[in-house]
C-alpha positions in Angstrom: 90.4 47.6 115.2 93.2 47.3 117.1 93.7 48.7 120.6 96.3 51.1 120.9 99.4 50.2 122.5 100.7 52.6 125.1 104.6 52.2 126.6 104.4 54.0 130.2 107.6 54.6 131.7 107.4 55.8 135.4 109.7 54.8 138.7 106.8 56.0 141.1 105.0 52.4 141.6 101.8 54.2 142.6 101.7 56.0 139.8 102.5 54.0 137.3 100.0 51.4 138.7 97.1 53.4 139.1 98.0 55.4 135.6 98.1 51.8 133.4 94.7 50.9 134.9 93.1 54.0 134.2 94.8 53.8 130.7 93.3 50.2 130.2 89.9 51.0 131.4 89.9 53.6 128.5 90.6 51.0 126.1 94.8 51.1 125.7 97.2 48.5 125.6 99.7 49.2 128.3 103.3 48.2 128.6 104.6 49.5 132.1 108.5 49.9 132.6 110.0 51.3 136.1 113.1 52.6 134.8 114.6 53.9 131.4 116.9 50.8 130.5 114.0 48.8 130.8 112.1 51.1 128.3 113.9 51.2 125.9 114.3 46.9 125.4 110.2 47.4 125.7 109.8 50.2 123.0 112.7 48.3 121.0 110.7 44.8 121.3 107.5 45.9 120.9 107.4 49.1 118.9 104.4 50.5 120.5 102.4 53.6 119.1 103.0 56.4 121.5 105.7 56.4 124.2 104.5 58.5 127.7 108.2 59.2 129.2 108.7 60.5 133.1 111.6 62.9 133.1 113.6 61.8 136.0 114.2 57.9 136.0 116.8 55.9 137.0 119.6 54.3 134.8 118.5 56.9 132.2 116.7 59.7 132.4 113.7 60.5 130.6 115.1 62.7 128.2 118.3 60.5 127.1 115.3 58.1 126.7 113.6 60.4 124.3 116.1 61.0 122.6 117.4 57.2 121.8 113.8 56.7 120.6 113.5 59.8 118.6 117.2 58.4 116.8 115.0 55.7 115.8 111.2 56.2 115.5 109.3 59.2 114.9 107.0 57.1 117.6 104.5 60.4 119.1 106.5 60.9 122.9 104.8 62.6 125.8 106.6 63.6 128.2 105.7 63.7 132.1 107.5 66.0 134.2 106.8 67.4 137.9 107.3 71.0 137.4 105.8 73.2 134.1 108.6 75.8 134.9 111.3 73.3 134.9 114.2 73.1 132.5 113.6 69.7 131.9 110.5 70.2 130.1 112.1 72.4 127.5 115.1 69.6 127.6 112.6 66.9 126.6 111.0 68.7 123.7 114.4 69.6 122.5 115.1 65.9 122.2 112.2 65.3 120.2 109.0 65.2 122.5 105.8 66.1 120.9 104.4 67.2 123.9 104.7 67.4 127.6 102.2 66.7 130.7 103.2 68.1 133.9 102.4 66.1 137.3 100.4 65.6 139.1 98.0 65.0 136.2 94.3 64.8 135.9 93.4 61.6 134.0 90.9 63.1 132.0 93.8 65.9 130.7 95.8 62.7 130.1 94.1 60.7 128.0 92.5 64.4 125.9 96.2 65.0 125.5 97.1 61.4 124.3 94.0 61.1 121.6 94.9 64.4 120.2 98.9 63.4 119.9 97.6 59.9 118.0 94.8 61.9 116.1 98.2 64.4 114.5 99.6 61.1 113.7 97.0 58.8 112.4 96.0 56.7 115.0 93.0 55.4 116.5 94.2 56.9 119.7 91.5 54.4 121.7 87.7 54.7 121.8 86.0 58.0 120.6 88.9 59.2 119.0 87.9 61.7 116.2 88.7 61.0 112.1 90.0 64.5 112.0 92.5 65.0 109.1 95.6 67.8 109.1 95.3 70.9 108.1 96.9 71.8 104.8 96.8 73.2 101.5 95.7 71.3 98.3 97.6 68.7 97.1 100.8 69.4 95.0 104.2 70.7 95.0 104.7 74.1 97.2 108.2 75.6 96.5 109.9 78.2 98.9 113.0 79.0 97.7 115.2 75.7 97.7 112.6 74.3 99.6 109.8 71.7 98.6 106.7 70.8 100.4 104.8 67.6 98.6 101.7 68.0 100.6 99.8 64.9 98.6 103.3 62.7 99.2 103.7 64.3 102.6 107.5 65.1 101.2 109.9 68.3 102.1 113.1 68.4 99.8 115.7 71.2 100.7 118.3 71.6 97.5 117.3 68.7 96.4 117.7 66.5 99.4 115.2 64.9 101.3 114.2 66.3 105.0 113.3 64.1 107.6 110.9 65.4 109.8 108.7 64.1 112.5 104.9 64.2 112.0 104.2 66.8 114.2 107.5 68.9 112.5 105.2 68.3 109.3 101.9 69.4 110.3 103.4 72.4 112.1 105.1 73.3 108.4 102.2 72.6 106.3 99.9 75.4 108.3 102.9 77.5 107.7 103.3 76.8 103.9 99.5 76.8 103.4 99.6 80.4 104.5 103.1 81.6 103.4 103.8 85.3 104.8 100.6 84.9 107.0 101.4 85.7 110.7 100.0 82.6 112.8 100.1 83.1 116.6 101.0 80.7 118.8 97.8 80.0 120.5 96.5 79.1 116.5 99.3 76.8 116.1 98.4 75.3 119.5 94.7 74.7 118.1 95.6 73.6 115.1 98.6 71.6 115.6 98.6 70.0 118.8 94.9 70.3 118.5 94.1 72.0 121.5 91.3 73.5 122.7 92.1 75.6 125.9 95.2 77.3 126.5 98.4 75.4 126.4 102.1 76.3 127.2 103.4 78.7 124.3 106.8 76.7 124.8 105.7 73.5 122.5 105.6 76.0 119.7 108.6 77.8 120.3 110.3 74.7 120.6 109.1 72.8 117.4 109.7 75.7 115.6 113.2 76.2 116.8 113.8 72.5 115.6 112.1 73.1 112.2 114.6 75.5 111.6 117.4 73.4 112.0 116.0 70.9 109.5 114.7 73.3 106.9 117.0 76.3 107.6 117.1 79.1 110.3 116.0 82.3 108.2 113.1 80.1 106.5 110.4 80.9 109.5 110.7 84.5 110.3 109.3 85.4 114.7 107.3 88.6 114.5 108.0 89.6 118.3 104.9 90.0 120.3 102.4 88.0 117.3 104.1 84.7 116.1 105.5 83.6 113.0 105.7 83.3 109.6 106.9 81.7 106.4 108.6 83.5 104.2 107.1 83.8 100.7 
């Protein structure tokens, strides 16, 4: 099988260094960039299968980064940022991170977070990865309204038109539509779709489902303030 190929893009030399050997000794293929410019020729060149982006680097910043890749890849993108209450965090998942890590980082919280980011989107994600599938309903057609979920084609038509979404956007509406009307919190959502299992930050949901929204319309995912949300049936 082949290894998975990791693009690490970090100005700290220290970090970066020690963070691609740590990554190789778990069994990644590393490409290490010191600047955004530079990371975007490697992830243009070399299309690797997850992205980890730091937010502030120089020539462009992490998030413009994100965002250029995001315009052409739905590529799973980490983001690492120093501060978990910083605006940048939110910034990043706005312009289409799928998670975020925040610094400094364990390397064992690193790499859980990496395999579970490749498991949502069918990789390998390195040695001992798990064969764990999405959660969804059976296979056929869900309708909602003027919107269509093809859960066997992995599909979601709205008035007819076809809605590109990123695979984590998917997963997150196929536990929705496989319980339409059904409250799910946003620690379940955490479990089940960003497959976590100990308490993450509530704002990767809130995000993600602010960005579903847009794609499959605003009133379509109702919050119930102080539980979570839901699909409406």
């Amino acid at each position: 099988m082949a290894e998975t190929h990791v693009l690490f893009v970090e100005d700290d030399d220290v970090i970066r260094e020690a963070t691609q050997l740590a990554l190789e000794r778990d069994g990644f293929t590393v490409t290490a960039m010191p600047d955004g410019l530079s990371g975007l020729e490697a992830f243009r060149a070399q299309r690797p299968d997850i992205a980890l982006l730091d937010v502030m680097l120089p020539g462009m910043d992490g998030v413009s980064l994100c965002r250029r890749i995001r315009d052409e890849s739905t590529v799973p993108v980490i983001m690492l940022s120093a501060r978990a209450d910083s605006i940048d965090v939110v910034l990043g998942l706005e312009a289409g991170a799928d998670d975020y890590v925040t610094k400094p980082f364990d390397g064992s919280v690193l790499m859980a977070r990496i395999r579970a980011v490749l498991r949502r989107f069918g990789h390998a994600g390195g040695p001992g990865a798990g064969d764990e599938e999405p959660a969804a309903a059976e296979g056929g057609m869900l309708v909602f309204g003027d919107l269509e979920v093809d859960t066997e084609g992995m599909e979601v038509r709205r008035a007819g038109t076809t809605v590109a979404l990123t695979p984590t956007e998917m997963r997150l509406l196929l536990e929705f539509s496989s319980a339409p009307g059904t409250v799910l919190s946003r620690d379940k959502l955490l479990e089940r779709v960003w497959d976590y299992g100990w308490g993450g930050d509530t704002r990767v949901v809130d995000v993600h489902v602010q960005r579903l929204r847009t794609k499959i319309g605003q009133d379509r995912i109702e919050t119930v303030r102080g539980f979570g949300y839901k699909l409406k049936g």
